[in-house]
ROMIPA-876366 format. One record per residue: x, y, z of N, C-alpha, C in turn; residue in three letters. Coordinates in steps of 0.05 Angstrom, whole numbers, padded with zeros to 5 digits, always signed. Last residue first. Layout:
BEGIN
XYZXYZXYZALA;...
This chain:
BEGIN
+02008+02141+01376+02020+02119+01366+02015+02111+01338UNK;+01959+02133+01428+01968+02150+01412+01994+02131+01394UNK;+01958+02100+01493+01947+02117+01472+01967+02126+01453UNK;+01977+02043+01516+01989+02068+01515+01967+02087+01492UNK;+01949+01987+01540+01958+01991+01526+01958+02028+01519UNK;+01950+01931+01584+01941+01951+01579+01960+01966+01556UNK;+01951+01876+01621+01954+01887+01602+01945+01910+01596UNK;+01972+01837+01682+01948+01857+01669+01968+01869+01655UNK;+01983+01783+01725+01988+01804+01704+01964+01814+01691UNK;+01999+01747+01776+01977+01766+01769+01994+01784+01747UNK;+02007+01687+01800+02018+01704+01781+02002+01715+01774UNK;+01987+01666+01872+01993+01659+01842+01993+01683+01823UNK;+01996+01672+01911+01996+01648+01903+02003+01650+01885UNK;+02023+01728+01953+01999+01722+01932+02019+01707+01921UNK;+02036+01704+02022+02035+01716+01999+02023+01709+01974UNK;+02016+01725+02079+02016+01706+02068+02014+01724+02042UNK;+02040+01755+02132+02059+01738+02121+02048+01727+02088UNK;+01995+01797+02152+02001+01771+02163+02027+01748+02156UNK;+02004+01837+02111+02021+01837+02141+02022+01814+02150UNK;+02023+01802+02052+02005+01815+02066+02013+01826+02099UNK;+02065+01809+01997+02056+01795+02016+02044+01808+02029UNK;+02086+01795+01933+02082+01819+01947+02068+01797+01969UNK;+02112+01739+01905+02116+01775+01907+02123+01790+01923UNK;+02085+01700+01896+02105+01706+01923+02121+01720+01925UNK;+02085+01706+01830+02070+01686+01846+02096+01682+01879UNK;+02095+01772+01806+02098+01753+01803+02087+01730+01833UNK;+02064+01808+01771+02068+01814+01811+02070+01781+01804UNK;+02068+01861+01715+02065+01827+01729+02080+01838+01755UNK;+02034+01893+01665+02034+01890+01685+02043+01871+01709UNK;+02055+01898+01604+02050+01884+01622+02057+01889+01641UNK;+02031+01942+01551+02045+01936+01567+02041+01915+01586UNK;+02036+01962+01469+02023+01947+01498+02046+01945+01520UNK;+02034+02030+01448+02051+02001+01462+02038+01992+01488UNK;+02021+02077+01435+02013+02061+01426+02026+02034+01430UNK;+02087+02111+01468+02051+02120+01448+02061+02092+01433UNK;+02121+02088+01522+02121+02095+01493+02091+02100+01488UNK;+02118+02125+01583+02114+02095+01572+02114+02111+01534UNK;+02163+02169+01611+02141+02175+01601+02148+02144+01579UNK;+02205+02146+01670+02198+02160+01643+02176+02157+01633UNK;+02190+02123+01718+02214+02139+01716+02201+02157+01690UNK;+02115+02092+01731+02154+02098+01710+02168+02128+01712UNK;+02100+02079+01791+02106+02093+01771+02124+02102+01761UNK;+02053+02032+01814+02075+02023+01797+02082+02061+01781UNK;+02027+02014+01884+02028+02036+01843+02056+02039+01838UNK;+01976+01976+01914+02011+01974+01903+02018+01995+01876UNK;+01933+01985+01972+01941+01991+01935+01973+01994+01931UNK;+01919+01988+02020+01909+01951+01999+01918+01961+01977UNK;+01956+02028+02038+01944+02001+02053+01939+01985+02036UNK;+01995+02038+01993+01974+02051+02004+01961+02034+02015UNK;+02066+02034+01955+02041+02024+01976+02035+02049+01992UNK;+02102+02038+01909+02098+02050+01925+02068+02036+01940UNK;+02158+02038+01865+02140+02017+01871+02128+02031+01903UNK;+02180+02061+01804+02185+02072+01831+02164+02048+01835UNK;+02222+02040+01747+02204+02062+01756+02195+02055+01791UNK;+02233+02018+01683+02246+02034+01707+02224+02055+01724UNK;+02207+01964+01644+02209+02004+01648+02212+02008+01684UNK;+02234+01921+01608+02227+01925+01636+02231+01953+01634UNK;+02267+01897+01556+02247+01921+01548+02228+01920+01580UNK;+02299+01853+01578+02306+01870+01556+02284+01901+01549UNK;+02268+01824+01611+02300+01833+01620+02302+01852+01598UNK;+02223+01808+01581+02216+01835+01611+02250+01843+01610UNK;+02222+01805+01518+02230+01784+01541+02231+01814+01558UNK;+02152+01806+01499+02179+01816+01493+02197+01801+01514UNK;+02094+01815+01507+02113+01797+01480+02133+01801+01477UNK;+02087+01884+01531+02073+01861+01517+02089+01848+01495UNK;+02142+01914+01562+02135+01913+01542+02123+01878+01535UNK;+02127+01914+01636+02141+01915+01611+02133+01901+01580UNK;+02142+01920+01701+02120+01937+01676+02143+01924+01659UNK;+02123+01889+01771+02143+01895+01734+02130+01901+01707UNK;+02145+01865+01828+02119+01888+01816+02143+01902+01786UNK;+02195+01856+01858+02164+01846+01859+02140+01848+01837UNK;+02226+01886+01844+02231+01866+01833+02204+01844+01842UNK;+02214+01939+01862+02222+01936+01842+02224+01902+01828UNK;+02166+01923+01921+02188+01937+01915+02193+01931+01882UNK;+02134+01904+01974+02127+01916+01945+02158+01932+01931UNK;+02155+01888+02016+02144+01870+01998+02144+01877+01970UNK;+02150+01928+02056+02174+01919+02047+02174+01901+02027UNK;+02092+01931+02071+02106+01954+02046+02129+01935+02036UNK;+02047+01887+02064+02065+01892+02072+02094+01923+02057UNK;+01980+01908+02042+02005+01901+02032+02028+01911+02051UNK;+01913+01892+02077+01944+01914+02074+01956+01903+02062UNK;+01875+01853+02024+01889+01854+02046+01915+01886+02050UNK;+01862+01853+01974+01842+01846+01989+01851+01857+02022UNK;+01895+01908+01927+01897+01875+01941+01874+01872+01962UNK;+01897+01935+01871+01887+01933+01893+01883+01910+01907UNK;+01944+01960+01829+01930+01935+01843+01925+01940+01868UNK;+01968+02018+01784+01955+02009+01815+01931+01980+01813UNK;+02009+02063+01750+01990+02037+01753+01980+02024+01782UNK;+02005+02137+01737+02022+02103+01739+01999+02086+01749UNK;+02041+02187+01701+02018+02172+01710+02028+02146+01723UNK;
């Protein structure tokens, strides 16, 4: 499966890549528990999907850190977007 933000604007593709756009374990430091996984663009949608199957019953974080990902025009998102969500089962 995998995750998707929808931006107001196209997303430049070259923008969206691995170090833009970061899944990883809720409350944890990201360097140590970050899940490996592919970064892909659809005109206004960025999807995040893991290499491997996310753990049962673990929160996750979503983060596009503040001048990330950018639009065709150049201008990039201001400010730090994360979303939580959390794994079934567990």
């Amino acid at each position: 499966s995998r995750v998707g933000v929808t931006f107001s604007e196209f997303v430049d593709v070259k923008s969206a890549w691995a170090g833009s756009v970061r899944v990883y374990e809720t409350g944890t430091d990201p360097a140590l528990t970050r899940v490996d996984g592919h970064v892909s663009t659809q005109e206004n949608i960025v999807n995040f999907s893991p290499k491997q199957m996310l753990r049962p019953g673990v929160s996750y974080t979503l983060e596009i850190p503040a001048g990330g990902v950018r639009d065709y025009s150049g201008n990039v998102i201001a400010e730090a977007f994360t979303s939580t969500f959390k794994t079934a089962g567990g």
